[in-house]
C-alpha positions in Angstrom: 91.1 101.4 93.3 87.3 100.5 92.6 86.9 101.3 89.2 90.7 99.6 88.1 89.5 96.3 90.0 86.0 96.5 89.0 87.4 96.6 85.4 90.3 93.9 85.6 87.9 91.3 87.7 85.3 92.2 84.4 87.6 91.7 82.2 89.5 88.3 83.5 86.1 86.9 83.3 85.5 88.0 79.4 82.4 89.6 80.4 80.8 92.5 78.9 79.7 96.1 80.6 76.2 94.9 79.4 76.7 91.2 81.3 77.6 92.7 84.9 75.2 95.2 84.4 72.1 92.1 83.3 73.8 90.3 86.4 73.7 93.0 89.0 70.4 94.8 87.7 71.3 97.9 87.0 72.4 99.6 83.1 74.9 99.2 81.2 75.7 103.2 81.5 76.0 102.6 85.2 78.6 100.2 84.6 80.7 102.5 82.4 80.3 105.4 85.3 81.2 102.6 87.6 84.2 102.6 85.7 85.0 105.6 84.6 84.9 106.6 88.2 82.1 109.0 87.8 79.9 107.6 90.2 79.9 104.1 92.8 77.7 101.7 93.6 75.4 101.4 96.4 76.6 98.8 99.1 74.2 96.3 98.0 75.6 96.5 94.3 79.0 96.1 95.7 78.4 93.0 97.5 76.6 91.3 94.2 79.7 92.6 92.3 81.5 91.0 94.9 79.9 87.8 95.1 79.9 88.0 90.6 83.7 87.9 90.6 84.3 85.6 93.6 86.2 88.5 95.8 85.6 89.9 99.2 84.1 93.1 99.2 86.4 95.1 101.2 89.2 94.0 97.8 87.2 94.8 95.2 87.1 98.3 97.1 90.4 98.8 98.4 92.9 96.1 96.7 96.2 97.3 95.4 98.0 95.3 92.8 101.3 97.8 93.5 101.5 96.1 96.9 101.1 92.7 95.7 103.9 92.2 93.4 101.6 94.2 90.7 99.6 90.9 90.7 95.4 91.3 89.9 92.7 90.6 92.8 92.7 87.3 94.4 90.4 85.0 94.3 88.4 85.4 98.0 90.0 83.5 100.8 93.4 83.6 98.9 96.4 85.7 99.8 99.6 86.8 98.6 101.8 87.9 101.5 104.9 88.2 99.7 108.0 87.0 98.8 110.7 85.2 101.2 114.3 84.4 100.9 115.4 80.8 101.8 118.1 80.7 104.6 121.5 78.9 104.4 119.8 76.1 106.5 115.8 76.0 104.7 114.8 78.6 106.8 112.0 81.4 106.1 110.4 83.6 107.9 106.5 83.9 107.4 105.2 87.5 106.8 104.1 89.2 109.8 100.5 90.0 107.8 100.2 85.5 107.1 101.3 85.1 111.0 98.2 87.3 112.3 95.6 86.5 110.3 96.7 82.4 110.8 97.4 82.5 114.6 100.8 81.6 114.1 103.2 82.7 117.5 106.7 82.0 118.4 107.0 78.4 119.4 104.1 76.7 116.7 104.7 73.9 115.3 104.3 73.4 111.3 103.9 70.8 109.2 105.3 71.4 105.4 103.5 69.7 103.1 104.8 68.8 99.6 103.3 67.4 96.3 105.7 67.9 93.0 103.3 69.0 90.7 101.5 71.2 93.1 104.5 73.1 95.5 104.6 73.8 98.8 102.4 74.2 102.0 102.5 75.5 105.4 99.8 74.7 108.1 99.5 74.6 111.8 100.6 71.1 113.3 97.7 71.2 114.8 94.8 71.7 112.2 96.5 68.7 110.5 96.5 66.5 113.3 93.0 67.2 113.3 92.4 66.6 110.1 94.6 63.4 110.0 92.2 62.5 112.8 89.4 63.0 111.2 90.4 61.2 107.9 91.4 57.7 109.9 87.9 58.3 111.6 86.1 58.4 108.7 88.2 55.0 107.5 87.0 53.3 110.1 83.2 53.7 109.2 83.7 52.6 105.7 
């Protein structure tokens, strides 16, 4: 897992063994063990690889494209929970992983939010009534 993301994140970025290794202050023969699977990094390595390729460190150690659609690492903060079929009437039902880690229970209300060049988004009603809140605020001083 390591090794495979270690070398996809390196290579997305058209970078070099040489330029992770000048970036995270080690060799480049580290890197290619690194790869190779020979050897890992020390935790503090990790989180600068991390940090390099703009992932979270617990992906760039354990991420699975296999479980993902066969789609890379994502970006950090960003998720792929999946794929959903529409319902005779619109309906979906939101992954059980996207429900836990958003709070979202039985009973929630949604707000589905559109833009045609863009697609589709999902958030709690009531994060966007905060937000809407805080945008009108923020009109008001200007």
């Amino acid at each position: 897992m390591f090794k495979n993301n270690l070398i996809q994140m390196r290579k997305m970025r058209r970078m070099t063994q040489e330029d992770v290794a000048e970036k995270v202050g080690v060799t480049r023969q580290a890197v290619a063990k690194w790869e190779a699977g020979e050897t890992v990094p020390d935790l503090d390595k990790c989180r600068i690889l991390a940090e390099l390729f703009g992932v979270s460190l617990d992906d760039l150690a354990n991420y699975e494209p296999e479980q993902n659609l066969g789609l890379g690492l994502p970006p950090k903060g960003k998720h792929l929970f999946g794929m959903v079929t529409v319902g005779d009437k619109g309906q979906i039902v939101i992954p059980a992983r996207a429900r836990k880690l958003f709070d979202i229970s039985a009973g929630d209300q949604l707000v589905v939010l559109g833009d045609e060049t863009q697609g589709l988004a999902v958030m709690k009603a009531d994060r966007f009534l905060e937000l809407a809140d805080l945008v009108r605020k923020m009109e008001a001083l200007e």
